[in-house]
VEXLUMPA-30382 format. One line per field, with one value per residue: residue in three letters; x, z, y of N, C-alpha, C in turn; residue number from 1. Coordinates in nm, 4 decimals. Last residue first. Layout:
residu = [Ala  ...]
n_east = [X  ...]
n_up = [Z  ...]
n_north = [Y  ...]
ca_east = [X  ...]
ca_up = [Z  ...]
ca_north = [Y  ...]
c_east = [X  ...]
c_up = [Z  ...]
c_north = [Y  ...]
num = [NUM  ...]
***
This chain:
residu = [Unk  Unk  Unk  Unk  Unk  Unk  Unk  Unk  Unk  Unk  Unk  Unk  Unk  Unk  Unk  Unk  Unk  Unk  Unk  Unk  Unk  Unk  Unk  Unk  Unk  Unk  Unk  Unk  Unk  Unk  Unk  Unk  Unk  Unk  Unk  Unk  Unk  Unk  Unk  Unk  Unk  Unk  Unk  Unk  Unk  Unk  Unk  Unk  Unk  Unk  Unk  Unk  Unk  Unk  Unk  Unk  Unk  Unk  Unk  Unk  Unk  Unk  Unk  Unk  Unk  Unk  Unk  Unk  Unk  Unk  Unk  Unk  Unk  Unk  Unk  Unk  Unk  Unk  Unk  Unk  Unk  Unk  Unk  Unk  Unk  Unk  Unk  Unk  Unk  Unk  Unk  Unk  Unk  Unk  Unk  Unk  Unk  Unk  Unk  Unk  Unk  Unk  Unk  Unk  Unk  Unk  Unk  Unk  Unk  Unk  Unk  Unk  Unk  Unk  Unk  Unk  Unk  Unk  Unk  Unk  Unk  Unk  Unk  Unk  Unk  Unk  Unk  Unk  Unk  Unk  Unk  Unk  Unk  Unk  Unk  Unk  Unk  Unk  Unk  Unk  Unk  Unk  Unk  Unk  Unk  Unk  Unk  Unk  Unk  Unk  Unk  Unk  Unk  Unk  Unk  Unk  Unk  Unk  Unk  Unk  Unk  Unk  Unk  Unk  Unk  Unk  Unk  Unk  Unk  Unk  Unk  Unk  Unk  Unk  Unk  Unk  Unk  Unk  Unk  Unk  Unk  Unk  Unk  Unk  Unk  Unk  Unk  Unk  Unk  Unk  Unk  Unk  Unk  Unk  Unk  Unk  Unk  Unk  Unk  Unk  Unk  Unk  Unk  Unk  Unk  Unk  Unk  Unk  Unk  Unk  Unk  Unk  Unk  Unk  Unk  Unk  Unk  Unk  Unk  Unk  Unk  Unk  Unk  Unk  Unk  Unk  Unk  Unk  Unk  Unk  Unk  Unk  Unk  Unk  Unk  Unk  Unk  Unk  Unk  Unk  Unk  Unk  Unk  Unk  Unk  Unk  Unk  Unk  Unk  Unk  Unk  Unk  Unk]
n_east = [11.5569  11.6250  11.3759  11.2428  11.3622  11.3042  11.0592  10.9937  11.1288  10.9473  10.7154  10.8036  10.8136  10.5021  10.3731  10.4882  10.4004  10.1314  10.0818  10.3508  10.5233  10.4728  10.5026  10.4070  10.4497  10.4668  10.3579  10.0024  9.7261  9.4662  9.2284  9.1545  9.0198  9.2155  9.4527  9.4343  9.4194  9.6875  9.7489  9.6919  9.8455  10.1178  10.0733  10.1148  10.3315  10.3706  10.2057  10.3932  10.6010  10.7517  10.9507  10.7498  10.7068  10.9980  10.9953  10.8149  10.9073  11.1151  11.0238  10.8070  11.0261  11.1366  10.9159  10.9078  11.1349  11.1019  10.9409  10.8217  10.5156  10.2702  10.1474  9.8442  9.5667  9.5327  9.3587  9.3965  9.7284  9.9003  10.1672  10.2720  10.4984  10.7329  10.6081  10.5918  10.8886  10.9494  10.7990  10.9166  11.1641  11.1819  11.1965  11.4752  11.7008  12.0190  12.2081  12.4062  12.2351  12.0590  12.2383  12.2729  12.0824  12.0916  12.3084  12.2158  11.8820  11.6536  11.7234  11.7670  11.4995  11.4307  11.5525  11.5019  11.2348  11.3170  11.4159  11.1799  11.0268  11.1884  11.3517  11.2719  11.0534  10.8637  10.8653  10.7610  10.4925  10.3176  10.4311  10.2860  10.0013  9.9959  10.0546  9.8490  9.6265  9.7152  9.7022  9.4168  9.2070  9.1740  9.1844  9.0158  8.8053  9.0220  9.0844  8.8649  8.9225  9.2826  9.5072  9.8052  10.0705  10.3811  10.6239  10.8408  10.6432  10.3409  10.2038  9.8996  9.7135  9.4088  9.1141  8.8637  8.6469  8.7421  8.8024  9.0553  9.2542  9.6148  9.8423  10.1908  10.4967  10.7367  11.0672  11.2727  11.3130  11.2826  11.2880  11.0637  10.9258  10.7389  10.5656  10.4352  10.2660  10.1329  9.9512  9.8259  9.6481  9.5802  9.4185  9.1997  9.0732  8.9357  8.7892  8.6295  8.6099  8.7490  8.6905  8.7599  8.7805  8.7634  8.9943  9.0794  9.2603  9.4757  9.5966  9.7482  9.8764  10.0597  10.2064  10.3308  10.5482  10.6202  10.8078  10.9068  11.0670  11.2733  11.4347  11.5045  11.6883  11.7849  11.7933  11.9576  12.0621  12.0654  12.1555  12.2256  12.0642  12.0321  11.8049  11.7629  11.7230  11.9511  12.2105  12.3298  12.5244  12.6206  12.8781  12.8608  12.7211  12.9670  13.1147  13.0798  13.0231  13.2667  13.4218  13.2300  13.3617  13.5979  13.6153  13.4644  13.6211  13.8231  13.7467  13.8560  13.8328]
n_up = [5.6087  5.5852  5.4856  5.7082  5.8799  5.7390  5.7008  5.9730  6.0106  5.8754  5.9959  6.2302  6.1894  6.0547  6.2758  6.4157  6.2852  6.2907  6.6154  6.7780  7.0759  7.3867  7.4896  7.2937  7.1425  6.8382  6.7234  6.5551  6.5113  6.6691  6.5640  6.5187  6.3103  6.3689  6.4891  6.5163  6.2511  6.2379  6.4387  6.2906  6.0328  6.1463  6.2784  6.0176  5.9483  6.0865  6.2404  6.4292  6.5688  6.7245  6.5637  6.5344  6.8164  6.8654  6.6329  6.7492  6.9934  6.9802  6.8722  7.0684  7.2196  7.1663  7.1636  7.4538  7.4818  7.3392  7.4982  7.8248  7.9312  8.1272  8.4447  8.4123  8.5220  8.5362  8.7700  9.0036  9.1781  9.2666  9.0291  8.8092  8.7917  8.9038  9.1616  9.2141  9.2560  9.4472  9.7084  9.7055  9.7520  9.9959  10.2086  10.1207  10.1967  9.9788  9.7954  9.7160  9.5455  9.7393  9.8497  9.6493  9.5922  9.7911  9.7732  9.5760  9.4895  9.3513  9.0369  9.0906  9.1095  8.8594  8.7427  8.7957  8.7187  8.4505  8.4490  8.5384  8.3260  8.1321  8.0598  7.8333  7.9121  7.9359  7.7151  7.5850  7.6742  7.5001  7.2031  7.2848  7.2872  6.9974  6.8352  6.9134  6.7846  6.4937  6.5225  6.5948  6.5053  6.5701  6.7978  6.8557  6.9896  7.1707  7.3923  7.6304  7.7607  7.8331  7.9900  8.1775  8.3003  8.4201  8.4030  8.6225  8.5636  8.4065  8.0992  7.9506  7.7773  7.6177  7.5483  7.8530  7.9301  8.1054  8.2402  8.1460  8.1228  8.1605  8.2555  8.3347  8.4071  8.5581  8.4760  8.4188  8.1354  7.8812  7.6157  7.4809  7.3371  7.5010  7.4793  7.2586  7.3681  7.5769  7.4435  7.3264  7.5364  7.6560  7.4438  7.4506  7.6793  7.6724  7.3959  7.5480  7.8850  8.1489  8.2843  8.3310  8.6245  8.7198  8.9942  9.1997  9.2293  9.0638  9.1671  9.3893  9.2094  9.1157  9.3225  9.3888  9.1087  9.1329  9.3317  9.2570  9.0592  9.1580  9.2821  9.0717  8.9694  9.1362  9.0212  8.8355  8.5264  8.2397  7.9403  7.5451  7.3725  7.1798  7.0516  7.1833  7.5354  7.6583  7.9486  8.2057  8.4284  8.7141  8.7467  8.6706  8.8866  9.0893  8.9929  9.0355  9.3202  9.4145  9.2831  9.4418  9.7076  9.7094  9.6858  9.9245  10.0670  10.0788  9.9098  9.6515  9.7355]
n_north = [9.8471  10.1092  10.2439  10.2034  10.3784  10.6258  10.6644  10.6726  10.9415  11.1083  11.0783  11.2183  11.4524  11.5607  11.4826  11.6655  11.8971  11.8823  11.9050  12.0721  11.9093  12.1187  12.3113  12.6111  12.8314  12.7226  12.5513  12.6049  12.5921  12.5117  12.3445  12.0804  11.8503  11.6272  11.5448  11.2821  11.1735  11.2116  11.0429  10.8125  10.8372  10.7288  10.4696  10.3385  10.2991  10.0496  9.8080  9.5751  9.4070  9.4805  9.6545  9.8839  9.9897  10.0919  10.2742  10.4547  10.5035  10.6753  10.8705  10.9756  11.0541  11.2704  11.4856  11.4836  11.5719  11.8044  11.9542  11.7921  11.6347  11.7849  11.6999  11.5103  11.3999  11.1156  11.1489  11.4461  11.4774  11.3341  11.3889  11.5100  11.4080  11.6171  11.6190  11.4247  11.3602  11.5116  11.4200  11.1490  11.2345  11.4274  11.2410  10.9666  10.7674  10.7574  10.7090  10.8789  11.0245  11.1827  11.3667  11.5032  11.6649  11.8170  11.9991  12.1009  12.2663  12.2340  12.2153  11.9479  11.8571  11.9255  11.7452  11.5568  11.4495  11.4647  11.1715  11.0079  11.0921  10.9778  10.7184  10.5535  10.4124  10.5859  10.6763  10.4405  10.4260  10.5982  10.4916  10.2598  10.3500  10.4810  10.2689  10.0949  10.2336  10.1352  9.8894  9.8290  10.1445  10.3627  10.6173  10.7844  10.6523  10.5638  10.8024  10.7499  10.5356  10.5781  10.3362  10.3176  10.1042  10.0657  9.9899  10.1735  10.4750  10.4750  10.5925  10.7137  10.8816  11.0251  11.2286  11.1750  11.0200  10.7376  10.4206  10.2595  9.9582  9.8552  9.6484  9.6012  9.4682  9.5309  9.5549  9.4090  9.3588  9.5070  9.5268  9.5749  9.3506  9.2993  9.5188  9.4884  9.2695  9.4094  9.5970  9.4382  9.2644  9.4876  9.6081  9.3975  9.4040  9.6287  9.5924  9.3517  9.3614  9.2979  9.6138  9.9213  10.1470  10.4283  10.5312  10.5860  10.3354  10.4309  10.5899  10.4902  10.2384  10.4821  10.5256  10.3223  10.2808  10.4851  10.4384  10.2181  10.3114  10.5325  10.3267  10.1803  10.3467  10.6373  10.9988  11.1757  11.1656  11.3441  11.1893  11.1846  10.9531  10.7236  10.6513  10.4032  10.5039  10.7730  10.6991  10.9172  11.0546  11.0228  11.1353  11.3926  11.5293  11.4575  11.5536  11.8232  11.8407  11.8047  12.0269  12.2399  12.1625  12.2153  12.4678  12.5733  12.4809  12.6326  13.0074  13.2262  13.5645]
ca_east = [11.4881  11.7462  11.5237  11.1970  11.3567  11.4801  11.1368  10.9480  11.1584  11.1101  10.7278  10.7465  10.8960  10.6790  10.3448  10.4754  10.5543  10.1898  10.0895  10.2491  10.4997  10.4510  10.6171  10.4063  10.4694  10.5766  10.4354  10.1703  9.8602  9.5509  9.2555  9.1935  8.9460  9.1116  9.5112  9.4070  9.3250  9.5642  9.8208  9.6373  9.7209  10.0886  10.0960  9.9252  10.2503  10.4417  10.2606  10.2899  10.5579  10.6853  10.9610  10.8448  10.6000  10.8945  11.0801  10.8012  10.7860  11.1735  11.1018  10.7820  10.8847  11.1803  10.9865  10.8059  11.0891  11.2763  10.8953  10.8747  10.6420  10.3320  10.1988  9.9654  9.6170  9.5618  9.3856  9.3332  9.5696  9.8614  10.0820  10.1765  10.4138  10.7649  10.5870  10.4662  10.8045  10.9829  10.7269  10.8084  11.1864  11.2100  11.0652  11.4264  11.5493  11.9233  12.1029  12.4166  12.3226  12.0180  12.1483  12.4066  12.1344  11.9808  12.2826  12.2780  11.9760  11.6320  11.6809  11.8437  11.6690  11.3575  11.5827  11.6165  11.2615  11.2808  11.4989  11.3635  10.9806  11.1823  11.3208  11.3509  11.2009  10.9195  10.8746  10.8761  10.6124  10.3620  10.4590  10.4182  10.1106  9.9213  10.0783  10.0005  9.6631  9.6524  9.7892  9.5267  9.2611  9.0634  9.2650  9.1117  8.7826  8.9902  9.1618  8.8595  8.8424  9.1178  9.4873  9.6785  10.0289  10.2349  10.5630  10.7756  10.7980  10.3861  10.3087  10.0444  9.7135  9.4645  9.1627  9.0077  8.6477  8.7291  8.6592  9.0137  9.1533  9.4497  9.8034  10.0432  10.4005  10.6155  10.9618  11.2635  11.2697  11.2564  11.3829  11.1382  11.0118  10.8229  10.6507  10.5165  10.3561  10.2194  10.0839  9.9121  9.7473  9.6520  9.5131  9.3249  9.1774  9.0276  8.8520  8.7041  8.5754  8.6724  8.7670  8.6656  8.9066  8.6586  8.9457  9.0449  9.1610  9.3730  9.5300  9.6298  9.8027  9.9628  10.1351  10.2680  10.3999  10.5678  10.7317  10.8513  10.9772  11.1709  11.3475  11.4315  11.5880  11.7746  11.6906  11.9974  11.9330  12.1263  12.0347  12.2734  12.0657  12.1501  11.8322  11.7581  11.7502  11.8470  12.1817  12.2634  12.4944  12.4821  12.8656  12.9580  12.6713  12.7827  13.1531  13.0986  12.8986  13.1688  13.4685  13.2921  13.1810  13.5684  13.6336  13.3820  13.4918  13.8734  13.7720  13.7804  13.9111]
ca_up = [5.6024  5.6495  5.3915  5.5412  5.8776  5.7559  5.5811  5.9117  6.1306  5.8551  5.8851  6.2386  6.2510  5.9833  6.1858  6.4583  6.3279  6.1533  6.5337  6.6617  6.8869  7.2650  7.5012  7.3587  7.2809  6.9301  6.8231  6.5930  6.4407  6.7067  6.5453  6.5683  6.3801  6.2752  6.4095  6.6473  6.3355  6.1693  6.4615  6.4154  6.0236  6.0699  6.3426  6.1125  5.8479  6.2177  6.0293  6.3654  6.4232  6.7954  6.6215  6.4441  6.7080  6.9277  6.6572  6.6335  7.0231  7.0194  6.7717  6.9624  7.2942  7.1597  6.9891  7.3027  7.5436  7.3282  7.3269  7.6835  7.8652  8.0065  8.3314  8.4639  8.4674  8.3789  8.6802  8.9261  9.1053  9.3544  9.1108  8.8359  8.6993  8.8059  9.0975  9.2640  9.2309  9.3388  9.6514  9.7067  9.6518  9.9035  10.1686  10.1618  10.1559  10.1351  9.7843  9.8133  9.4960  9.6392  9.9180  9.7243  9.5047  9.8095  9.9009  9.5130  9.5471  9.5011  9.0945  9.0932  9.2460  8.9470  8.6910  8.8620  8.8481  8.5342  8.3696  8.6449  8.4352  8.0996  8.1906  7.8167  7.8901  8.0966  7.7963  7.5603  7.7054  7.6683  7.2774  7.2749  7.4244  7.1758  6.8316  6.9244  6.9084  6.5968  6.4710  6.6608  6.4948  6.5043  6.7678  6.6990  6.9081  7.1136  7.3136  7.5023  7.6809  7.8677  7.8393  8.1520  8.1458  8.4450  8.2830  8.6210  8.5995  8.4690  8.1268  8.0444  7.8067  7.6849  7.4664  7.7730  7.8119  8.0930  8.1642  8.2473  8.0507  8.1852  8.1282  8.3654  8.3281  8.6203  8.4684  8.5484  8.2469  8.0561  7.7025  7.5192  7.2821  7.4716  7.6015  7.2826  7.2756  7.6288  7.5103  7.2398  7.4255  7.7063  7.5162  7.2944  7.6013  7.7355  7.4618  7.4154  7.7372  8.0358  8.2912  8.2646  8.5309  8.7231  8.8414  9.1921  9.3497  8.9878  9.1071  9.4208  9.3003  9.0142  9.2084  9.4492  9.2056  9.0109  9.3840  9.4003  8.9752  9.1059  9.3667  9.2153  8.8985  9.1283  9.1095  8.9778  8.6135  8.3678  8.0036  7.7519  7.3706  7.2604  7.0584  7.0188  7.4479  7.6522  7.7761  8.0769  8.3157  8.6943  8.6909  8.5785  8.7697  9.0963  9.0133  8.8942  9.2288  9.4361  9.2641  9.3300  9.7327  9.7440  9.6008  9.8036  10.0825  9.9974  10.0074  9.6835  9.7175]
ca_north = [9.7487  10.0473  10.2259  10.1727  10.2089  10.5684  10.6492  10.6001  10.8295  11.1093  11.0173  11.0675  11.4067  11.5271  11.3944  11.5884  11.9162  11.8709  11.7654  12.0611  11.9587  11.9734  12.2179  12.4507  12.8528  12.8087  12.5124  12.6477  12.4477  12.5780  12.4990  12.1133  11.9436  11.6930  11.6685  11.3382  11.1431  11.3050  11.1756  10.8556  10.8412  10.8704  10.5873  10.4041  10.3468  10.2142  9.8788  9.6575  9.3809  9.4446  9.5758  9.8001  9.9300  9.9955  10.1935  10.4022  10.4196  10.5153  10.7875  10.9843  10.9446  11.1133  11.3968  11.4277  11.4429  11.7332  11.8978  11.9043  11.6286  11.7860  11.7832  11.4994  11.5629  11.1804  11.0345  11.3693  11.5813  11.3595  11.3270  11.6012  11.3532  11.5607  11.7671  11.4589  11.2560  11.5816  11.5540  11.1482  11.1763  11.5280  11.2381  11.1348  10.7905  10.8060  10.6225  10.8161  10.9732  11.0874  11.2532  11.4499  11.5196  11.6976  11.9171  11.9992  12.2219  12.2823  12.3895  12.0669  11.8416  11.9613  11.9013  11.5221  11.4927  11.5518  11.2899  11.0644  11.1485  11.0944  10.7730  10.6577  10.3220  10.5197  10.7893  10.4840  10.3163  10.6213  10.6590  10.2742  10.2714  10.5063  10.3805  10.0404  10.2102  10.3176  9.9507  9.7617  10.0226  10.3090  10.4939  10.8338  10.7037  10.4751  10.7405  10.8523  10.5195  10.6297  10.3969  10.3038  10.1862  10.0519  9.9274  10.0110  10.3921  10.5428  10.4939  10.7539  10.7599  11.0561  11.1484  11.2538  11.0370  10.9041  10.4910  10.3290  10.0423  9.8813  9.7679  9.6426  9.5290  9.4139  9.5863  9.4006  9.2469  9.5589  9.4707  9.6611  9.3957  9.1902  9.5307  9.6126  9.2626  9.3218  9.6158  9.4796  9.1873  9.4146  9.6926  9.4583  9.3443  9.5656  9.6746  9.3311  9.3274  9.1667  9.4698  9.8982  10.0253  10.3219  10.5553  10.6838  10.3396  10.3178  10.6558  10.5887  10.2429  10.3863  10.6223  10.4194  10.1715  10.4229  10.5712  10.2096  10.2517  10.5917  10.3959  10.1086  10.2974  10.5524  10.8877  11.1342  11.1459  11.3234  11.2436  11.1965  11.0701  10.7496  10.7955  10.4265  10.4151  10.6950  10.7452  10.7772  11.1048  11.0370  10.9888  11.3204  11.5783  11.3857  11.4394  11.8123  11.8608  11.7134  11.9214  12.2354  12.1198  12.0530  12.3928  12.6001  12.4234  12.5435  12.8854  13.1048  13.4416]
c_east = [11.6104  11.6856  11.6813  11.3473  11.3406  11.4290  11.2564  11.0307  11.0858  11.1308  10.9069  10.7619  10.8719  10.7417  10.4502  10.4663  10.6020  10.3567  10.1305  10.1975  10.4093  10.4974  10.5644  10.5179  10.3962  10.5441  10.4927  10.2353  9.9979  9.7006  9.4019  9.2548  9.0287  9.0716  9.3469  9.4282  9.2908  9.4802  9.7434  9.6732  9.6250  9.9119  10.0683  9.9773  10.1509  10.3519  10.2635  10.3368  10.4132  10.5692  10.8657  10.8789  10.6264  10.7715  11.0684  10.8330  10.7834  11.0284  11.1171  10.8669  10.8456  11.1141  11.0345  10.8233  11.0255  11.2068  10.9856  10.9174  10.7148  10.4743  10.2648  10.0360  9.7820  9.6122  9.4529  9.4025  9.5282  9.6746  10.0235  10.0736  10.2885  10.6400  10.6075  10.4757  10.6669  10.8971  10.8321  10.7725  11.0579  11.1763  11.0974  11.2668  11.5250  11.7721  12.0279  12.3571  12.3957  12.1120  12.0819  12.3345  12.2193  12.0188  12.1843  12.3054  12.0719  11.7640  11.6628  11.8538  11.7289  11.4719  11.5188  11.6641  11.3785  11.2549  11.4836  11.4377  11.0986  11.1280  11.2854  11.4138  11.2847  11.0291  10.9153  10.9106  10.7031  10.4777  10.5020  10.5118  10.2450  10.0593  10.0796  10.0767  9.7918  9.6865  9.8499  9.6464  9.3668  9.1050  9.2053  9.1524  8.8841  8.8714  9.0827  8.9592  8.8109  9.0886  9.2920  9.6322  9.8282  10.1640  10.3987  10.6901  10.7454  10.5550  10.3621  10.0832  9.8682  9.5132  9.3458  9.0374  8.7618  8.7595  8.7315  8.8795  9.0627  9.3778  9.6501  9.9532  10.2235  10.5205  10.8495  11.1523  11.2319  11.2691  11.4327  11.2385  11.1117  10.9536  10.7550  10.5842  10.4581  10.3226  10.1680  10.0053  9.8317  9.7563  9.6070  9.4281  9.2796  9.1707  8.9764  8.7783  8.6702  8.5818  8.6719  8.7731  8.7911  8.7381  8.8386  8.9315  9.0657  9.2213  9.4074  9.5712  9.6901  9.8115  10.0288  10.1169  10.3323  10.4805  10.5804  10.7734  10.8910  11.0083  11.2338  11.3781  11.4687  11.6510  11.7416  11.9425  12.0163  12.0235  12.1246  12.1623  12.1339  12.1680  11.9578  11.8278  11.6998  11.8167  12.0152  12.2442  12.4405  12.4332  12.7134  12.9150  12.7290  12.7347  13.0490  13.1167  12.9457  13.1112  13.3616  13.3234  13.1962  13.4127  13.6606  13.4663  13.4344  13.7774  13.7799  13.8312  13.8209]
c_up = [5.4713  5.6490  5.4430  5.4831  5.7840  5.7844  5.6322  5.8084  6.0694  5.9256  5.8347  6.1166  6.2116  6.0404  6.1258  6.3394  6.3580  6.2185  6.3843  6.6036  6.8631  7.1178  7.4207  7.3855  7.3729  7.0542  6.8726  6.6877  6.4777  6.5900  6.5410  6.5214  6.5110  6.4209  6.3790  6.5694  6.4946  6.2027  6.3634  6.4532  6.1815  6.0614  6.2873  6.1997  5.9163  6.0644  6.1379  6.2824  6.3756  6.6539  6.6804  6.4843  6.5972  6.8668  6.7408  6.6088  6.8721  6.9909  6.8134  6.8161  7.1347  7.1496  7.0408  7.1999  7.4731  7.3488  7.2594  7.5477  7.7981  7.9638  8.2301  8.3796  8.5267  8.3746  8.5794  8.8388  9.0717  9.2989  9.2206  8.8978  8.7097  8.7220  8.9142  9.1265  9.1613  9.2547  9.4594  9.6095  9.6370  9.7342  10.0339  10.1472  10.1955  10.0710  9.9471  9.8357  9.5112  9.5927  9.8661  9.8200  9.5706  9.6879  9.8914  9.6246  9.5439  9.5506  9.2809  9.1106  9.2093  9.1032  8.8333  8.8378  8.9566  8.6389  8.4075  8.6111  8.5540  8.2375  8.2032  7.9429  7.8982  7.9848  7.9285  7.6572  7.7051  7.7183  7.4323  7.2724  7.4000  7.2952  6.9758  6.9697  7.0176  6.7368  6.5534  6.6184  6.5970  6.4665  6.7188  6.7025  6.7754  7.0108  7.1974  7.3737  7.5488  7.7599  7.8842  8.0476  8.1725  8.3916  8.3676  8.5285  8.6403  8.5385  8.2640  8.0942  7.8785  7.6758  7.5133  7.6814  7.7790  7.9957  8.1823  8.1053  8.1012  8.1615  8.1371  8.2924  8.3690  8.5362  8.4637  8.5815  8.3305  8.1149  7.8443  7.6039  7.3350  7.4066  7.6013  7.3767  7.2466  7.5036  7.5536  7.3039  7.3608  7.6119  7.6124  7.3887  7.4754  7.7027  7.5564  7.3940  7.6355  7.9292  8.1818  8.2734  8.4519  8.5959  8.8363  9.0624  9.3152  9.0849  9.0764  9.2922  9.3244  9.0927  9.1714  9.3633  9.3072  9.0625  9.2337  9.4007  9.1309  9.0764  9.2777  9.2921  8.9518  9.0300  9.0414  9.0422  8.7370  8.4702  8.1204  7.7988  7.5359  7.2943  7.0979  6.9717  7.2937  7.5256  7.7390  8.0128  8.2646  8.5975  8.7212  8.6037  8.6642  8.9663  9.0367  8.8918  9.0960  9.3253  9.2909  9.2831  9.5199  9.6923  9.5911  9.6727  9.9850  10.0336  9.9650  9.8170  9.7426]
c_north = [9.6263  9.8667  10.1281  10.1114  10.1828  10.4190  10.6004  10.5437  10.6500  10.9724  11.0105  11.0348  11.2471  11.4510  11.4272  11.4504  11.7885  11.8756  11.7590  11.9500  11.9722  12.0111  12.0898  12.4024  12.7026  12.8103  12.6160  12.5816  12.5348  12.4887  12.5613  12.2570  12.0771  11.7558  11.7220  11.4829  11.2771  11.2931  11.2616  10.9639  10.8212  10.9045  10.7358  10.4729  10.4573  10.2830  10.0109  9.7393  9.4760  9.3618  9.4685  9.7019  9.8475  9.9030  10.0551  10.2457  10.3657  10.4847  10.6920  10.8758  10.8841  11.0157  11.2318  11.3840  11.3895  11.5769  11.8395  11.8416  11.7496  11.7727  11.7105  11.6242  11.5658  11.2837  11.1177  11.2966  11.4451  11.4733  11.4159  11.5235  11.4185  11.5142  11.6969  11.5430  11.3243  11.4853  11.6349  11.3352  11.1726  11.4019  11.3528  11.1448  10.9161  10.8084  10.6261  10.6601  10.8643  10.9717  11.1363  11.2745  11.4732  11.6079  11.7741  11.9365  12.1144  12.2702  12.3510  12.1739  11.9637  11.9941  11.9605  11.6675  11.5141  11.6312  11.4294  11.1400  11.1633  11.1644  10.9286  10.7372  10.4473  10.4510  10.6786  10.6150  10.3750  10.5269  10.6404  10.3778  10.2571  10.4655  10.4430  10.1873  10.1358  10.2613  10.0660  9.8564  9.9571  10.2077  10.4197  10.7158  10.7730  10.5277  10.6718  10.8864  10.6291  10.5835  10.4091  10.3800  10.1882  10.1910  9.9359  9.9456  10.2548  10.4500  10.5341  10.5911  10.7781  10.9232  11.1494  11.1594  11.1899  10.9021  10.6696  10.4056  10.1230  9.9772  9.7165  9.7191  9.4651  9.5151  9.5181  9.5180  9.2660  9.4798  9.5213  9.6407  9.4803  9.2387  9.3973  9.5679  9.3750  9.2560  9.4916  9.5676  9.2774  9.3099  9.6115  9.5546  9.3051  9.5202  9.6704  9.4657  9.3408  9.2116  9.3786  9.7269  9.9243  10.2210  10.3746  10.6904  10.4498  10.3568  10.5678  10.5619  10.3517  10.3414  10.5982  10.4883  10.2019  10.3713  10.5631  10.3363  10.2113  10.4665  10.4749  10.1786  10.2492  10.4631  10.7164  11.0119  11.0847  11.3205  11.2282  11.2692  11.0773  10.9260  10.8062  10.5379  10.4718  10.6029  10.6565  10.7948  10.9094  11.0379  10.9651  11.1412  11.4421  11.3887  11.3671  11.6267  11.8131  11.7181  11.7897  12.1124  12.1403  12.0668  12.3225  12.5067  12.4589  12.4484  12.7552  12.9943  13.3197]
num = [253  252  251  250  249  248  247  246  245  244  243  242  241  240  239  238  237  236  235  234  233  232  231  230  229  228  227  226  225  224  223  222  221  220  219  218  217  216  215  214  213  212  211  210  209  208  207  206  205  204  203  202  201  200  199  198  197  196  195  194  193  192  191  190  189  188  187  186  185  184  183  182  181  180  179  178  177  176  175  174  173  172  171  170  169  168  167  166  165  164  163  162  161  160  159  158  157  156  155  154  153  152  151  150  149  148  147  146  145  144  143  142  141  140  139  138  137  136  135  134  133  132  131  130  129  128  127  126  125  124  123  122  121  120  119  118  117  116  115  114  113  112  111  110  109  108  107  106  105  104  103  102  101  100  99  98  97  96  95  94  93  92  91  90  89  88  87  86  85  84  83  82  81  80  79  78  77  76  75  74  73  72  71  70  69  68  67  66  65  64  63  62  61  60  59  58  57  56  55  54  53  52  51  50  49  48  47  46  45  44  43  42  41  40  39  38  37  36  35  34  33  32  31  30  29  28  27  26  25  24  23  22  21  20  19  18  17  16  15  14  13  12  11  10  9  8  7  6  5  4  3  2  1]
***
């Protein structure tokens, strides 16, 4: 027989689960995220911090500063206000670039070999943007709560400081390793990342066209073309997706 703690604690959980549910932007897709906005974009600005201290931040050249001017035009568009955008140019040669909560965006030097233009590289930061507008890392680290328990969303929900917000934090962006080796978006996240950034770039007034031609860019030479056992797309899975996502603005133009 069911006790009548098991169907209060029942009734909680479906009441936490229910008004925790957002929607992410373009996509109106439901996402259920426990972490506060203020708290994830504080553990953002943590983050960022170590890592910068870790990485050699290439300043005042022309490099640079294309990555600043064209994020900060991306970021006019994404109707963050209350995001303190940041965008900087780190020396490693991964072809790599991450948005971390709060509009703080760094982009490796090893990028800028497929990104062969302003365009291309719009491309770039507006992907990683869109994963923090989308809240894909609170989207996670809220899967994460869950497998430990609904005692601790309870805590969340509340709005308690826990150190449990720091280590899901950790597990979620794969802080605390090296600049960049962050885990991997799944391939739901990716696509999105993938349509709002278009959509971003549109906006922001770049030819979303070049997005298709940095994704071949990043496609040459590359062996492996299946998606089955990635949480990424395929970049031909990828470059479809995108060009579908192209043709509809086109046509809604």
């Amino acid at each position: 027989m069911i006790s009548s703690k098991q169907i209060i604690l029942s009734i909680s959980t479906i009441f936490i689960l229910t008004s925790c549910t957002s929607k992410s932007p373009y996509t109106n897709r439901s996402q259920m995220i426990f972490v506060s906005s203020s708290e994830e974009m504080a553990l953002g600005e943590k983050s960022y911090k170590e890592a910068l201290n870790e990485a050699k931040v290439i300043n005042n050249t022309k490099d640079s500063q294309r990555i600043k001017i064209i994020g900060q035009k991306i970021a006019q568009v994404s109707q963050k206000n209350d995001f303190k955008w940041e965008f900087n140019l780190v020396e490693d040669d991964q072809a790599n670039a991450f948005c971390l909560p709060g509009g703080k965006v760094v982009v490796y030097t090893g990028i800028l070999k497929y990104a062969k233009n302003d365009d291309q590289l719009a491309t770039v930061i507006s992907h990683e943007i869109a994963h923090a507008l989308a809240r894909h890392g609170a989207e996670r680290m809220s899967q994460n709560m869950v497998q430990q328990g609904v005692g601790m969303i309870g805590n969340i929900v509340v709005g308690a400081t826990a150190p449990q917000y720091q280590n899901a934090f950790n597990i979620a962006y794969g802080a605390g390793s090296n600049l960049g080796v962050m885990l991997p978006y799944g391939r739901l996240q990716e696509s999105e990342a993938d349509e709002i950034g278009i959509y971003l770039m549109y906006n922001a007034g770049y030819n979303i066209s070049e997005a298709i031609k940095f994704w071949e860019n990043m496609n040459e030479g590359k062996s492996d073309r299946s998606d089955f056992f990635s949480t990424h797309p395929s970049s031909d899975t990828r470059i479809s997706d995108i060009q579908k996502i192209i043709n509809k603005i086109n046509k809604d133009k």
